[in-house]
C-alpha positions as CSV (number, residue, x, y, z in Angstrom):
1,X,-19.3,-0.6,5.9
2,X,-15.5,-1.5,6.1
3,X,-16.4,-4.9,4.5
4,X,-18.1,-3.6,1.5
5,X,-15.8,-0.6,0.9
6,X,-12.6,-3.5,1.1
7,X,-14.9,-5.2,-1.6
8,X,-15.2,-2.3,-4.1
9,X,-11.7,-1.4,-3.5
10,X,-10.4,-5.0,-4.6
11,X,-12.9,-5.0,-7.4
12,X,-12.0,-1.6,-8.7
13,X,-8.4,-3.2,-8.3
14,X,-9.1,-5.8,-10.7
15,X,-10.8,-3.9,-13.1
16,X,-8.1,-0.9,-13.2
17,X,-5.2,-3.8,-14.0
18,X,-7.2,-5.9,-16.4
19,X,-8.2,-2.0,-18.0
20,X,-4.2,-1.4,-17.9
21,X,-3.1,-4.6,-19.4
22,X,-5.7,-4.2,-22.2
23,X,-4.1,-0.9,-23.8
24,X,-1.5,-0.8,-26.2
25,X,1.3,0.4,-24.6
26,X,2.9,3.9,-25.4
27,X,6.1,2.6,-26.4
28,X,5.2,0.8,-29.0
29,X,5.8,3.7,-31.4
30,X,9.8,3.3,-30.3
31,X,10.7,0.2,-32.6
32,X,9.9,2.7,-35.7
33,X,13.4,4.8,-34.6
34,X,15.5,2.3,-36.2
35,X,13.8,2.0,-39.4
36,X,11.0,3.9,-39.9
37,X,9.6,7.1,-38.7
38,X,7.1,8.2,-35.9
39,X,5.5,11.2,-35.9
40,X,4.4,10.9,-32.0
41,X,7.8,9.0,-30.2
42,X,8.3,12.1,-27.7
43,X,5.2,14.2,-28.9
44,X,1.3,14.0,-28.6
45,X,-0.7,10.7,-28.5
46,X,-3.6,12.7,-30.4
47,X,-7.0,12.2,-28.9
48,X,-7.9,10.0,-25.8
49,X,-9.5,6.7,-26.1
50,X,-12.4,5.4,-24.4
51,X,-9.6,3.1,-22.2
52,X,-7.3,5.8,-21.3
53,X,-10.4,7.3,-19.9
54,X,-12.0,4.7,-18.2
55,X,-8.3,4.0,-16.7
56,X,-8.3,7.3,-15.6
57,X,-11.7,7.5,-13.8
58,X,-10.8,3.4,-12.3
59,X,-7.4,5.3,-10.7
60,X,-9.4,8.0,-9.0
61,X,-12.2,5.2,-7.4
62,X,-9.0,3.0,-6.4
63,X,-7.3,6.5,-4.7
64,X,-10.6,7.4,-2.9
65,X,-11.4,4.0,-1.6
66,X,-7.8,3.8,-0.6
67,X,-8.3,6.6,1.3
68,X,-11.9,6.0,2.6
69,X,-10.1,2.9,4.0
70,X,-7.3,4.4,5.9
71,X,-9.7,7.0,7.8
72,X,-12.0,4.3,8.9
73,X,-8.7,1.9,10.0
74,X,-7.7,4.9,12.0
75,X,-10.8,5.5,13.5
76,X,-10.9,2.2,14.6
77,X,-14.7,1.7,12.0
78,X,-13.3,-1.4,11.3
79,X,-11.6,-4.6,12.8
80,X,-7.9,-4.3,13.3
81,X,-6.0,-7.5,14.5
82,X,-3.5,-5.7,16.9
83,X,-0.5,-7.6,17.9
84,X,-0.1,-9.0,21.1
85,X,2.6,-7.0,22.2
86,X,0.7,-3.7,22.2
87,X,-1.9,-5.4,24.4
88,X,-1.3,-4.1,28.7
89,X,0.1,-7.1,30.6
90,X,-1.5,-7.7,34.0
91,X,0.3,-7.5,37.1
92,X,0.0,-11.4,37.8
93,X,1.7,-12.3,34.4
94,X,4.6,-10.5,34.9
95,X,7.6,-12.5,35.4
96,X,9.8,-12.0,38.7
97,X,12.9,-10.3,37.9
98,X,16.0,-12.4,39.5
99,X,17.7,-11.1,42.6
100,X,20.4,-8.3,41.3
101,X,23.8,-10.2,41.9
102,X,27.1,-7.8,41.8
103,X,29.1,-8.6,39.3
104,X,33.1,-9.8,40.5
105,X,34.6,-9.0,37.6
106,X,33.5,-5.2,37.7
107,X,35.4,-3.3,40.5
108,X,33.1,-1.7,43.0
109,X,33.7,1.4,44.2
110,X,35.2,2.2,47.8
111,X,37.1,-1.1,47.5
């Protein structure tokens, strides 16, 4: 399930940039302040498109997908490549610690 939900997420993640890229940018209305005028530069864009509302409902799948993702990853659904630190070390791997050696340069006490 983790597979196919990583699919739909990368699709949906396509989709919602090439959707993004596609519109006309909100700014464009700003190069009119120098010469002409514009109605909408800090007010209303009017009505919504079909874009800003497909962008919209591409946004929520990418959130929720997002999300279904991170619950299974933390209830271990899906494969998780864990480093090899975090793994337990046996007793036979573990190194010998060298002999402790007193140091000459730091007094001892009592002497």
């Amino acid at each position: 399930m983790t597979i196919l939900v990583t699919i739909v997420h990368v699709l949906i993640c396509f989709l919602l940039i090439f959707i993004v890229l596609v519109q006309g940018g909100k700014g464009a209305e700003v190069g009119a302040v120098f010469g002409g005028s514009s109605q909408t530069l800090f007010g209303s864009r009017g009505a919504t498109t079909f874009l800003g509302k497909l962008t919209t409902v591409f946004a929520a799948l990418f959130m929720l997908t997002s999300l279904i993702l991170t619950v299974t990853s933390l209830r271990g659904g899906g494969t998780v490549v864990r480093p090899v630190a975090s793994r337990p070390v046996p007793a036979q791997e573990l190194p010998a610690m060298p002999p402790q050696t007193q140091n000459p340069k730091v007094p001892q006490p009592g002497k």
